[in-house]
Z-matrix of the N, CA and C atoms (Angstrom, degrees):
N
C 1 1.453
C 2 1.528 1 109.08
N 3 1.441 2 119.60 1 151.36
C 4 1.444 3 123.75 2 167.79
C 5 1.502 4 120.15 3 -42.81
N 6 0.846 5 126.08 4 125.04
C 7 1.245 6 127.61 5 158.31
C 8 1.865 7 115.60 6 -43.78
N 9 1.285 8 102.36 7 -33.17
C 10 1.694 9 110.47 8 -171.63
C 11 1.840 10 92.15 9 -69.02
N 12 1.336 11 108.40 10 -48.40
C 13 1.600 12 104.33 11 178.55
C 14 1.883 13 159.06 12 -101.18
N 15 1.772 14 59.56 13 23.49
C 16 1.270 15 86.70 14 164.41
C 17 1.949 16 131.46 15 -83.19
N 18 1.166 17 103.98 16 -47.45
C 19 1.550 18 127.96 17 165.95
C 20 1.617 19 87.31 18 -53.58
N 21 1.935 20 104.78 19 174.55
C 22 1.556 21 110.90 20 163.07
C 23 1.588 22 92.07 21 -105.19
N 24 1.258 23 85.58 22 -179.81
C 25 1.218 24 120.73 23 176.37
C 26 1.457 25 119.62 24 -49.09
N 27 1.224 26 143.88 25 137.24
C 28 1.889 27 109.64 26 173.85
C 29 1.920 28 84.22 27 -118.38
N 30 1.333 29 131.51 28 -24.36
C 31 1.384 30 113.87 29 164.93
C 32 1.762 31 99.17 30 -130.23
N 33 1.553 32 95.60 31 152.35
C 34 1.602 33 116.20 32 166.27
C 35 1.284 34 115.63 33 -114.35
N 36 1.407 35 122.73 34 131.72
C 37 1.731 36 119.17 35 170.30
C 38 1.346 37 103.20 36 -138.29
N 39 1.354 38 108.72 37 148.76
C 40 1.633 39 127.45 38 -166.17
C 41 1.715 40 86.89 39 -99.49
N 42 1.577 41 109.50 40 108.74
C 43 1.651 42 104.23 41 -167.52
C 44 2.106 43 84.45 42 -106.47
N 45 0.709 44 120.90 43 108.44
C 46 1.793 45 110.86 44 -173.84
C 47 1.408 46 101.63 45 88.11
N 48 1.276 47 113.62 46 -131.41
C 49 1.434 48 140.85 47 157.64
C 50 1.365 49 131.70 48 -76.58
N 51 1.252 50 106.19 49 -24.34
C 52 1.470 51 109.44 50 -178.65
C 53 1.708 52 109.89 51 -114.78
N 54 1.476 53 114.18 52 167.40
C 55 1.367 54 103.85 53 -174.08
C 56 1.613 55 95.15 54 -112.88
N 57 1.733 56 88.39 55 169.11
C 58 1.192 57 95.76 56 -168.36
C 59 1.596 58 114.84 57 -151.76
N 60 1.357 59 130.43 58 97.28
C 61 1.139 60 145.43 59 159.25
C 62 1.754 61 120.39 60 -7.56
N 63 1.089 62 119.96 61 -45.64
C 64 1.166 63 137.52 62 -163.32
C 65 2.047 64 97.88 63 -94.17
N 66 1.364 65 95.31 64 138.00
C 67 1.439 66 125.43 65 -178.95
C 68 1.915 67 78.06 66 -79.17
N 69 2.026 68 83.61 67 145.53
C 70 1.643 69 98.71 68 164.54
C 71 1.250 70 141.18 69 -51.23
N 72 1.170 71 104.32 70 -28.72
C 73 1.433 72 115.74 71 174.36
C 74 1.699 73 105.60 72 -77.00
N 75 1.064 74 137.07 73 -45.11
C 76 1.416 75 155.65 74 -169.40
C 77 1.341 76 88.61 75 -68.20
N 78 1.505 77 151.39 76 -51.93
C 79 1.128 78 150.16 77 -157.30
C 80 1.369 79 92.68 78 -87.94
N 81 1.601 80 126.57 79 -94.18
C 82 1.297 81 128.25 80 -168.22
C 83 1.647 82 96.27 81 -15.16
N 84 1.888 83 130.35 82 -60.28
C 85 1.732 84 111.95 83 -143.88
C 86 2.032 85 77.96 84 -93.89
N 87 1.219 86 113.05 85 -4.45
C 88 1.439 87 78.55 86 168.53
C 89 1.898 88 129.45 87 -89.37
N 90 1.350 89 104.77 88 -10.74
C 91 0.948 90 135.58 89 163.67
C 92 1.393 91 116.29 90 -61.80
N 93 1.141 92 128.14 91 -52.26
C 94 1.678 93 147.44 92 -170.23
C 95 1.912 94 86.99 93 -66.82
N 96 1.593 95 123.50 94 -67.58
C 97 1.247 96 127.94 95 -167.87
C 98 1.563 97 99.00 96 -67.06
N 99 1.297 98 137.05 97 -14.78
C 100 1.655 99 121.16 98 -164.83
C 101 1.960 100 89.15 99 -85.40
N 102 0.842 101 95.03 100 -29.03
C 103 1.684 102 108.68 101 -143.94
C 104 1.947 103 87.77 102 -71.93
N 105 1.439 104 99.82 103 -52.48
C 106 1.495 105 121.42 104 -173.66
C 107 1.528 106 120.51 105 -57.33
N 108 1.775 107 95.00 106 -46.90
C 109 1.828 108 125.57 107 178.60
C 110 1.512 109 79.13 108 93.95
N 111 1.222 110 142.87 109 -65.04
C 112 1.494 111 126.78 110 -148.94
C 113 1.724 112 100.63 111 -153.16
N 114 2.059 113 98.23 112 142.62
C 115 1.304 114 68.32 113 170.81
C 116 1.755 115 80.00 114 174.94
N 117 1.431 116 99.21 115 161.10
C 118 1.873 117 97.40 116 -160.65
C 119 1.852 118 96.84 117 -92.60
N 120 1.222 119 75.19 118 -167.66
C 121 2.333 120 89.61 119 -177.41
C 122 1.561 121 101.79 120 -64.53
N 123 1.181 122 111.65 121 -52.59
C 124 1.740 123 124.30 122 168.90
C 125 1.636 124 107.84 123 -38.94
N 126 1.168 125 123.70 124 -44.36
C 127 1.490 126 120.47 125 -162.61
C 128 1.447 127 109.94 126 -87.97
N 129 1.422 128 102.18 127 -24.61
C 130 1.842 129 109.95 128 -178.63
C 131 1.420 130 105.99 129 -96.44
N 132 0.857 131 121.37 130 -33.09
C 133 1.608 132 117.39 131 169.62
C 134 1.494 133 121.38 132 -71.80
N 135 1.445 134 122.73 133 -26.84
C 136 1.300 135 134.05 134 -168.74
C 137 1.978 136 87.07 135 -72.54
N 138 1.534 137 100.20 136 -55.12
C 139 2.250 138 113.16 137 -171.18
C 140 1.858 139 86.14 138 -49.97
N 141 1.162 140 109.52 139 -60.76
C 142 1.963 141 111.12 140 -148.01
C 143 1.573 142 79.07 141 -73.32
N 144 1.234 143 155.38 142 -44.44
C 145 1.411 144 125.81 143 -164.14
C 146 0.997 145 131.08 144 -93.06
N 147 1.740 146 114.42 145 24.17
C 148 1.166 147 143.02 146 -179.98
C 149 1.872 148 105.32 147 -86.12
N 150 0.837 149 95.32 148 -44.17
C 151 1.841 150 100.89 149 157.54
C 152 1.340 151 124.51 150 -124.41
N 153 1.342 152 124.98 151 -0.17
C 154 1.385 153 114.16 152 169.50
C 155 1.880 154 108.53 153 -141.70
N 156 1.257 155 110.29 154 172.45
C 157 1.626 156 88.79 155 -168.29
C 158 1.660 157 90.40 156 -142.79
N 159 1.670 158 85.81 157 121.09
C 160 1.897 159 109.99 158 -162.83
C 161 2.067 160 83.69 159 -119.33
N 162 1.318 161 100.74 160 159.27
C 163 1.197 162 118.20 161 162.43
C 164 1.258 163 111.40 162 -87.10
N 165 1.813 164 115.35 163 171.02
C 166 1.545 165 104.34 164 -171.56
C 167 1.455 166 103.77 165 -88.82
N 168 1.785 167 129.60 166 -24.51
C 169 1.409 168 94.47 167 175.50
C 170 1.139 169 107.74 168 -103.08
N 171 1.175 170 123.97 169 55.33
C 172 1.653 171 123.92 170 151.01
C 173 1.247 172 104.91 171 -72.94
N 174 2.021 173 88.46 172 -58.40
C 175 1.988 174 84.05 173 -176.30
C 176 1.907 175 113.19 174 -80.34
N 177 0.920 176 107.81 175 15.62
C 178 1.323 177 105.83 176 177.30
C 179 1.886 178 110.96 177 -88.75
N 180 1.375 179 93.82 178 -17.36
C 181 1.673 180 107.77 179 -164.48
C 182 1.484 181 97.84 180 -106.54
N 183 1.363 182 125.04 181 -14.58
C 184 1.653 183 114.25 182 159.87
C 185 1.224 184 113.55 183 -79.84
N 186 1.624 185 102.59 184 -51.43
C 187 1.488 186 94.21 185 173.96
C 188 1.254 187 126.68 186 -31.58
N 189 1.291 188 105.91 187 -57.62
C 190 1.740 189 116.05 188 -152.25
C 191 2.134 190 80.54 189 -68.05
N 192 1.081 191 119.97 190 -49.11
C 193 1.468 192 121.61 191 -160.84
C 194 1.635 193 105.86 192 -59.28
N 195 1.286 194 106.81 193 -31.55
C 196 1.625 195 119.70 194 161.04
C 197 1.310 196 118.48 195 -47.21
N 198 1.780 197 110.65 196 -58.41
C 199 1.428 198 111.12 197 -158.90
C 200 1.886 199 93.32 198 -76.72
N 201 1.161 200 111.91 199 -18.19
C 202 1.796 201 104.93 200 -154.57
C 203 1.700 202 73.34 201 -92.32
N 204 1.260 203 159.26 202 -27.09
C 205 1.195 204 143.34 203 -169.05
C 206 1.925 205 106.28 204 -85.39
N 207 1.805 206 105.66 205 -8.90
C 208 1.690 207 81.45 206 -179.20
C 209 1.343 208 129.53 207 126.83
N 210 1.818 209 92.19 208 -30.73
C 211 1.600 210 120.51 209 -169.21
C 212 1.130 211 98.23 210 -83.61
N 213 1.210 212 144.67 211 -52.98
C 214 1.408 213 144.95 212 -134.96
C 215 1.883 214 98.55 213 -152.97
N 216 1.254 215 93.97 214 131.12
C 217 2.033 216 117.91 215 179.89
C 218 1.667 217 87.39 216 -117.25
N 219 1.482 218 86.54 217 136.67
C 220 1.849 219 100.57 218 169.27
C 221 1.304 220 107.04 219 -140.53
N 222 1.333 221 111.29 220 179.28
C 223 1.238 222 138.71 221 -165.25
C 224 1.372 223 139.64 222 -147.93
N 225 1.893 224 129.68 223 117.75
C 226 1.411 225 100.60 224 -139.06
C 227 1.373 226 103.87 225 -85.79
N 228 1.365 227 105.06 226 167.11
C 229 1.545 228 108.53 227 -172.56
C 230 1.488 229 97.00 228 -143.24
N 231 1.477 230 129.33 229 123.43
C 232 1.265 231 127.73 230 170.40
C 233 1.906 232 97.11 231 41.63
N 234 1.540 233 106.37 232 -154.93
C 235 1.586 234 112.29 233 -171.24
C 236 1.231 235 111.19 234 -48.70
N 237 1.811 236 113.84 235 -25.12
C 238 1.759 237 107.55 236 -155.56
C 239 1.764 238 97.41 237 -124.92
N 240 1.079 239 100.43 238 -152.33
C 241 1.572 240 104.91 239 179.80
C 242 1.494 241 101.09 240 -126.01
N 243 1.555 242 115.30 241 -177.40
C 244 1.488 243 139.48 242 171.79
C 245 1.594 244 95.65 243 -118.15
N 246 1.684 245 115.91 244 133.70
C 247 1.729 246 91.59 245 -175.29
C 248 1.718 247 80.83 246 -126.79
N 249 1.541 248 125.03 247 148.28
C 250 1.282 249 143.73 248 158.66
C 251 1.314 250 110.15 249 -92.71
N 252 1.762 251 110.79 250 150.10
C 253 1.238 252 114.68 251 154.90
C 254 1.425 253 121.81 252 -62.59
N 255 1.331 254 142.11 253 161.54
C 256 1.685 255 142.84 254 -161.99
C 257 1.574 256 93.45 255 -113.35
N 258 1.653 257 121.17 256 -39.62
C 259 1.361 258 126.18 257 -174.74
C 260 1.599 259 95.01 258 -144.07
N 261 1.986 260 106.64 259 145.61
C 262 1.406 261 113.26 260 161.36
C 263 1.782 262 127.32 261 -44.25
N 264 1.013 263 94.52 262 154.66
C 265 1.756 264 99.75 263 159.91
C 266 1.184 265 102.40 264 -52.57
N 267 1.363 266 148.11 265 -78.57
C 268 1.098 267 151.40 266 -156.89
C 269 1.523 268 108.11 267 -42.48
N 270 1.063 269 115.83 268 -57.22
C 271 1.695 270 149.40 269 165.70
C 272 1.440 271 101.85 270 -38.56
N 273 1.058 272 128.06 271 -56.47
C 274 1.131 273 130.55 272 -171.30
C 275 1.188 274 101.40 273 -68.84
N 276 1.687 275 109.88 274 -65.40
C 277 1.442 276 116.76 275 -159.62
C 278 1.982 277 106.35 276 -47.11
N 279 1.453 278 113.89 277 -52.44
C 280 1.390 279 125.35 278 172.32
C 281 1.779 280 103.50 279 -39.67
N 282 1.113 281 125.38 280 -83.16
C 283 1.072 282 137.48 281 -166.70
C 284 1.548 283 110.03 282 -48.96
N 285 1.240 284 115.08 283 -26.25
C 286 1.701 285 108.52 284 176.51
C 287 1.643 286 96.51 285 -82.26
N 288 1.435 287 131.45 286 -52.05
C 289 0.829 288 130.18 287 -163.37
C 290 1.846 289 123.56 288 -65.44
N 291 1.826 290 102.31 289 -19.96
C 292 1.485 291 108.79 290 163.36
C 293 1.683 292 113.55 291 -81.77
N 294 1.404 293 113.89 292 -35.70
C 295 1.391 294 111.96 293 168.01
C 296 1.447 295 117.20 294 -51.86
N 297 0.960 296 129.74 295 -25.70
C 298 1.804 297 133.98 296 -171.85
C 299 1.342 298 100.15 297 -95.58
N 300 1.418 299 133.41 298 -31.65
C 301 1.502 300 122.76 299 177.43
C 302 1.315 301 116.89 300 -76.14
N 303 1.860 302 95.13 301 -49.61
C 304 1.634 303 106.91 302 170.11
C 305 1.937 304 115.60 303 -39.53
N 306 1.283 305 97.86 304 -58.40
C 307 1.922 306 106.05 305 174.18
C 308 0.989 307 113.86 306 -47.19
N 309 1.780 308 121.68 307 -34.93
C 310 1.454 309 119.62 308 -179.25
C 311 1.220 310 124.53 309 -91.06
N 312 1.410 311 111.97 310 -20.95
C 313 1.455 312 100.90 311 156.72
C 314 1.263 313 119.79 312 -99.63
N 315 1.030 314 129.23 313 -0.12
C 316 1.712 315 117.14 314 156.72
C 317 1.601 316 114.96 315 -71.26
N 318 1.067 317 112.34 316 -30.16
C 319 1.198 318 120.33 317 175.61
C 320 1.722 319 121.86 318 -69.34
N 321 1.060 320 94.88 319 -54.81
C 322 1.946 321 103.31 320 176.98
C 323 1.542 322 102.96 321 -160.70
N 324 1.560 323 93.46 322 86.05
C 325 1.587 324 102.82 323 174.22
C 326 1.340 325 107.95 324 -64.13
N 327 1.112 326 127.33 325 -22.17
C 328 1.824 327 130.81 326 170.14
C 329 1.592 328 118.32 327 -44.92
N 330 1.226 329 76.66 328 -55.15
C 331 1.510 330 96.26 329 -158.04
C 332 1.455 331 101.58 330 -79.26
N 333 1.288 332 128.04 331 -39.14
C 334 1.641 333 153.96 332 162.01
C 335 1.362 334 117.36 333 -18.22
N 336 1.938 335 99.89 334 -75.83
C 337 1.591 336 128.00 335 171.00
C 338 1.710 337 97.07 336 -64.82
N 339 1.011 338 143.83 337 -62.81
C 340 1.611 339 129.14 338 -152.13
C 341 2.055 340 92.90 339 -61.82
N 342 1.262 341 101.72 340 -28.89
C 343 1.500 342 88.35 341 -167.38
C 344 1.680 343 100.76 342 -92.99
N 345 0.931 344 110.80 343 -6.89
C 346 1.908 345 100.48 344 166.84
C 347 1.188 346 102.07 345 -100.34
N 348 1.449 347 133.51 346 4.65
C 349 1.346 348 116.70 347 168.32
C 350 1.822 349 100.55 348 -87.41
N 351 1.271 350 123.40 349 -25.94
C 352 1.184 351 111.90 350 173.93
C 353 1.223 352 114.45 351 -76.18
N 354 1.120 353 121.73 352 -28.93
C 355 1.494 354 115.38 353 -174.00
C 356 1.495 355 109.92 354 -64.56
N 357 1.766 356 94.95 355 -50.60
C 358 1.946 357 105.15 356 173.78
C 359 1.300 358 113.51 357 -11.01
N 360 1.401 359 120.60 358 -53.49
C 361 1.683 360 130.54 359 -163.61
C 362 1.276 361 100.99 360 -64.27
N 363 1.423 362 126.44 361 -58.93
C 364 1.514 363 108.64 362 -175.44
C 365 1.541 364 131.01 363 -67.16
N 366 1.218 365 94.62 364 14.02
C 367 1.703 366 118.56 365 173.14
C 368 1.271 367 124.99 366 -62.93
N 369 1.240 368 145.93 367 111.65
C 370 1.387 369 153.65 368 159.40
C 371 1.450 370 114.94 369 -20.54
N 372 1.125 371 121.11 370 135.12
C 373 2.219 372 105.52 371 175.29
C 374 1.616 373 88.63 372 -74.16
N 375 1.301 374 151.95 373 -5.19
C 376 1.215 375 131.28 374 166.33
C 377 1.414 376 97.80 375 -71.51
N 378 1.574 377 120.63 376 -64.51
C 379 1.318 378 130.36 377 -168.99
C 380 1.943 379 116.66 378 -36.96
N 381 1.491 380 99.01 379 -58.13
C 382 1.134 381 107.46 380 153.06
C 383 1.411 382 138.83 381 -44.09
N 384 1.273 383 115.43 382 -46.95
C 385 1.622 384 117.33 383 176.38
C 386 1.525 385 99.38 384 -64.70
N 387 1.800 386 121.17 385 -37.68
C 388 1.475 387 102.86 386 -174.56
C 389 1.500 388 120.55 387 -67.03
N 390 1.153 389 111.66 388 -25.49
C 391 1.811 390 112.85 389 -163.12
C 392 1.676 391 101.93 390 -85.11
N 393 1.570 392 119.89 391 -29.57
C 394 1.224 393 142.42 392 149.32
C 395 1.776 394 110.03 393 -28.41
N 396 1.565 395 103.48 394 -75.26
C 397 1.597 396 91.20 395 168.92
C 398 1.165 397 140.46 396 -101.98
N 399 1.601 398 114.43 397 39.18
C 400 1.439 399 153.81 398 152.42
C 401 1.381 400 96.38 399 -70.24
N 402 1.244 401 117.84 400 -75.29
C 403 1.261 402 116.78 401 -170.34
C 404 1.203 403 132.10 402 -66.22
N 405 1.355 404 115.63 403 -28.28
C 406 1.153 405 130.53 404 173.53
C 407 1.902 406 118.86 405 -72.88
N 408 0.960 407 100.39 406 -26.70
C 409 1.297 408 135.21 407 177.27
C 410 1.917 409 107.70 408 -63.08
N 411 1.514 410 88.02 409 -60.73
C 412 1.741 411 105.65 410 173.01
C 413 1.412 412 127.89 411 -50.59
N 414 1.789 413 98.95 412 -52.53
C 415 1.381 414 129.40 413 168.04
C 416 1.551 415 125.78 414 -51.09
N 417 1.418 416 99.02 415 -21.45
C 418 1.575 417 111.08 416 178.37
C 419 1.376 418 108.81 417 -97.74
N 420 1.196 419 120.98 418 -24.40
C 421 1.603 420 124.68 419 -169.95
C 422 1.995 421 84.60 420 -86.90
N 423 0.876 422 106.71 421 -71.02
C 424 1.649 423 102.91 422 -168.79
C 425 1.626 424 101.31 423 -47.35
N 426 1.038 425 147.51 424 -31.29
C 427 1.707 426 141.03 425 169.72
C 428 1.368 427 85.74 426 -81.92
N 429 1.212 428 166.21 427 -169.49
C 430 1.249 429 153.39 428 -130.25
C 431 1.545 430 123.28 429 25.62
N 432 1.535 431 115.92 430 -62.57
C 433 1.390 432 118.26 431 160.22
C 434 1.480 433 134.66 432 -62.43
N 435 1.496 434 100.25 433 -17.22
C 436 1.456 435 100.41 434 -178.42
C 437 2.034 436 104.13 435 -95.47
């Protein structure tokens, strides 16, 4: 597992629809590198100062705060590096979003379940049939172990 997701969270923000762990700046150059697959301080600063105007070790100091958090493996290249994403957007996006349920129901499974039972309702009968044989699915592996 990531090192980034293992720890909790210390902030959450609802960036769209989905939430997101990561400060704006951290998103936009992580965004710039998912999109790219790879790509140095030069290449993300050249995309972000196309509408906004950052110095280079600003983005040199997320980066590096990126790679030491988990997100991003690099590689040296001449003075600087090439840095990769470690996991997709998609990947990511999933994995933040089971870490925040997981926290919430370890935390107050009470309180957890009454609020996914409300949510349940705005559920699709497709949506529904899937979490249906999720569970059902679960329910069989745990009678298996016992």
């Amino acid at each position: 597992m990531i090192e980034f997701f293992k720890k909790g969270f210390k902030t959450l923000r609802f960036k769209g629809k989905k939430p997101s762990p990561l400060g704006d700046l951290e998103e936009k150059v992580m965004n710039i590198i998912w999109e790219k697959k790879k790509a140095t301080v030069r290449d993300v600063l050249h995309e972000l100062n196309k509408k906004e105007n950052f110095a280079y070790t600003t983005i040199m100091t997320i980066m590096d705060r990126l790679y030491k958090k988990g997100l991003l493996k690099r590689e040296k290249k001449g003075l600087g590096y090439i840095y990769y994403p470690v996991i997709t957007k998609e990947e990511f996006e999933k994995k933040t979003a089971e870490k925040v349920i997981t926290e919430l129901i370890e935390n107050n499974p009470e309180l957890t379940l009454a609020a996914f039972q409300g949510a349940v309702e705005k559920l699709s009968k497709e949506e529904i049939d899937k979490l249906y044989k999720i569970i059902e699915e679960k329910r069989k592996k745990n009678e298996r172990k016992q």
